[in-house]
Structure formats: C-alpha cells, structure tokens
C-alpha positions in Angstrom: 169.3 212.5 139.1 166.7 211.1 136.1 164.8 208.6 137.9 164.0 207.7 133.9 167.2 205.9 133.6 165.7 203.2 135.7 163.4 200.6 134.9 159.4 200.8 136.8 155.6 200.0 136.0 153.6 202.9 135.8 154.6 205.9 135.5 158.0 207.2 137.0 157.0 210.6 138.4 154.2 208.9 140.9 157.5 208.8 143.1 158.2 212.9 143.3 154.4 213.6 143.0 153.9 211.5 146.1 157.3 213.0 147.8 156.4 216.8 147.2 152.5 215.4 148.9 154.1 214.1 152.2 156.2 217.5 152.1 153.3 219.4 151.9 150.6 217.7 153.8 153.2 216.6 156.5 156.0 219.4 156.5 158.3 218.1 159.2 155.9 216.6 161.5 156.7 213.6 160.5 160.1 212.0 160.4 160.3 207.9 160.3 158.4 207.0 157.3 157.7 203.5 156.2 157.8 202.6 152.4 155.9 200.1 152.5 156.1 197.0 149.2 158.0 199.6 147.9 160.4 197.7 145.2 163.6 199.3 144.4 162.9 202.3 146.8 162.7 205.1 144.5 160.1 206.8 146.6 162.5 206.6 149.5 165.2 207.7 147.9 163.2 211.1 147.1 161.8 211.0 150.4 165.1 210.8 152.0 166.6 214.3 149.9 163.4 215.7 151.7 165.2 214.8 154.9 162.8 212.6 156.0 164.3 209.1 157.2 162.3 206.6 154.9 163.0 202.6 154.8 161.5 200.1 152.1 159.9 197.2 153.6 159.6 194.8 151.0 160.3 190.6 151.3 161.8 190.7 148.0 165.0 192.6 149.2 166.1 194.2 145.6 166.2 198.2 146.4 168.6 200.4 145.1 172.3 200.9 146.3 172.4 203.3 149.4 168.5 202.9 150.3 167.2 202.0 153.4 165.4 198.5 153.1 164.0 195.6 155.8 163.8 192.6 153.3 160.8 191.2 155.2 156.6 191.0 155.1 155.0 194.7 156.5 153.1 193.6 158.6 150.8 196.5 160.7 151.8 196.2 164.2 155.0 197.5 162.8 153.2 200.6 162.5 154.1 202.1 165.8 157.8 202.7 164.9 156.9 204.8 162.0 155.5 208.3 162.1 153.8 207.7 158.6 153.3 204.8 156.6 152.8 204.8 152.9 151.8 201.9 150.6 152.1 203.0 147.3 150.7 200.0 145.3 151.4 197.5 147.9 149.9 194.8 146.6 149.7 192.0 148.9 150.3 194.3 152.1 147.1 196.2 151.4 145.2 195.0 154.0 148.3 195.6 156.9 148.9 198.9 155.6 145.1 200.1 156.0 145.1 198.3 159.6 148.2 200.5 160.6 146.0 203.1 160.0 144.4 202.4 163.6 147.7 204.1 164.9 149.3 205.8 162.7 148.7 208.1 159.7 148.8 206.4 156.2 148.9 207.0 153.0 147.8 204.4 150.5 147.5 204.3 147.3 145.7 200.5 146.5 146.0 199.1 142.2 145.6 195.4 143.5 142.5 194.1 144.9 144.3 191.7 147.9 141.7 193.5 150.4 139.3 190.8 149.9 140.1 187.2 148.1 136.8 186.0 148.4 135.2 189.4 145.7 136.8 190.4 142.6 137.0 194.2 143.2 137.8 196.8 140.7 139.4 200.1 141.4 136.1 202.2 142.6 135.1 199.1 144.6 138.6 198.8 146.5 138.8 202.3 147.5 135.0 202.3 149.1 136.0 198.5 150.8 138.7 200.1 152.7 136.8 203.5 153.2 133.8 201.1 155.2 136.6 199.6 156.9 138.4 203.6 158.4 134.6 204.2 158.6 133.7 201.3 160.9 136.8 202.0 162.9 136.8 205.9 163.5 139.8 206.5 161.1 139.6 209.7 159.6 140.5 209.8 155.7 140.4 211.2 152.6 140.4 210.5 149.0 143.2 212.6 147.0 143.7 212.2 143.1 147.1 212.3 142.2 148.4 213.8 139.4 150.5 211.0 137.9 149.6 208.7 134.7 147.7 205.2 135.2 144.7 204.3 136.8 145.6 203.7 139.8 146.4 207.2 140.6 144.0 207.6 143.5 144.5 207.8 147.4 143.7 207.3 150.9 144.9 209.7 153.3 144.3 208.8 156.8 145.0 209.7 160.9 144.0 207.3 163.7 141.1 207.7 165.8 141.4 210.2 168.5 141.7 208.5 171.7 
C-alpha cells in the first residue's frame, strides 16, 4: 500500500522509519502500543502489519478506516495500559507523553514547543527541556536522529526508572 496516496505534513516515510525503529529496538517485547496525537493513524496502521497492537489516541477522532483510535485527550496516567507509548509530533500532548515516561518506555519525537507556555523554545531548546526533566526524574533516554525529511526529525527514547 503507497502511504503517498494520502494526504500528511512532513514527510510520509517518518511513519515506516519509525515502525521498522520500534521493530528493531523493541522486537516483540512490546505488544500494546499507544499512538499517541497521532492524526489519521498511518503510523499504526504500519505498526499493526508488524503485529503489534497499536491504537491512535487523538481528540480529533478522524483516523483512517480499520484503525484503532480512542477519540479522546492522552493524558499520561493512561500510560500503564500500554507497553510503549509514542508521540510522534504530538503537539499539545507533549508534556503527558514525556510524564508517561515515569512508567513506561516512550518514544517521542517533539516539533511543537507546548512543553513550556511561559518560553518560546526552538527545537535544540525543547529536546534539552524535556532531557532536564528524564534527568531530574531518573528516566533513562536517548537522543536518536531519524532518517526522515524535516526538522523535526529528532528523538527521545526513554525506560522508566528502575524501581
């Protein structure tokens, strides 16, 4: 299936980069994945072929036929049903989806600042803001620079604290 045929911002192969990632980094020890603000659910449509079980969560309830959605906020004490939870550009769940990093891992990938209303952070500033945050709260990440067009292109790949 050409993912091209439908409409996105950004560029359309950020959804199979980031699908063959999770198989990789993940394999099949996860299962339950949250798709966090994740629009039409293209990323969980791929993620689903990977047999994964993958659900948008997005309030503005417009995925595509036959994908798993919750038309409703993420918000991060949902995090405990999921075995991963990815915000790809998640906009105004950026903040949730960093939090549910406490117990669960995540991957985010942040091109909004919503982190902080108060400071007008760019892109280099955003990624450090939440890296302070996983640093003042024992959550172990990672930055990873994915290979798809845009500038937004880079992540956080995270695990909870060990208890």
């Amino acid at each position: 299936m050409s993912i091209h045929r439908h409409k996105f911002h950004g560029d359309p192969n950020r959804f199979e980069i980031i699908a063959n990632f999770v198989l990789d980094k993940y394999g099949k020890k996860v299962r339950h994945i949250a798709d966090v603000a994740g629009g039409q659910g293209m990323l969980s449509r791929m993620l689903n072929k990977k047999s994964y079980e993958s659900e948008v969560i997005d309030p503005r309830g417009y995925t595509l036929k036959g994908v798993p959605s919750r038309a409703e906020e993420y918000k991060s004490n949902m995090a405990d049903y999921y075995n991963l939870v990815i915000g790809l550009h998640p906009d105004e769940a950026i903040r949730d989806v960093a939090e549910s990093a406490l117990v669960r891992p995540v991957l985010l990938v942040p091109c909004c600042n919503f982190w902080d209303r108060e400071k007008k952070l760019g892109r280099d500033a955003l990624l450090e803001a939440i890296e302070r945050y996983y640093d003042e709260n024992g959550v172990k990440h990672e930055r990873i620079i994915f290979d798809f067009k845009g500038p937004h292109n880079i992540g956080l790949v995270s695990e909870p604290p060990t208890k």
